[in-house]
C-alpha positions as CSV (number, residue, x, y, z in Angstrom):
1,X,-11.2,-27.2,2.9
2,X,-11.5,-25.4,6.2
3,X,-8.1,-23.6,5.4
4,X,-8.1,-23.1,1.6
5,X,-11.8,-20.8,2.5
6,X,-9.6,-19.2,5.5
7,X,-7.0,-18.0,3.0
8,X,-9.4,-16.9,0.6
9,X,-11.1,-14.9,3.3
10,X,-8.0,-13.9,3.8
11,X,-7.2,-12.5,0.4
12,X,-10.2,-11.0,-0.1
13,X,-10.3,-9.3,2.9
14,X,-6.8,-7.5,2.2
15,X,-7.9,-6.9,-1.3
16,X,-11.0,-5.3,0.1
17,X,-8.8,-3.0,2.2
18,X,-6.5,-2.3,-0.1
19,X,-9.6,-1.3,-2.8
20,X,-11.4,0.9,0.5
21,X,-8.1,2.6,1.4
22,X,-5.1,2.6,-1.1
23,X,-1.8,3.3,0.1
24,X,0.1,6.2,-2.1
């Protein structure tokens, strides 16, 4: 489940940047 955790990583981490620094 080595990749299914990389993904979610993944998604969270581009949510995460995407909540710090919103694009207009």
């Amino acid at each position: 489940a080595s990749l299914l955790f990389k993904k979610l990583c993944l998604k969270l981490d581009a949510l995460s940047h995407f909540h710090f620094a919103p694009k207009p």
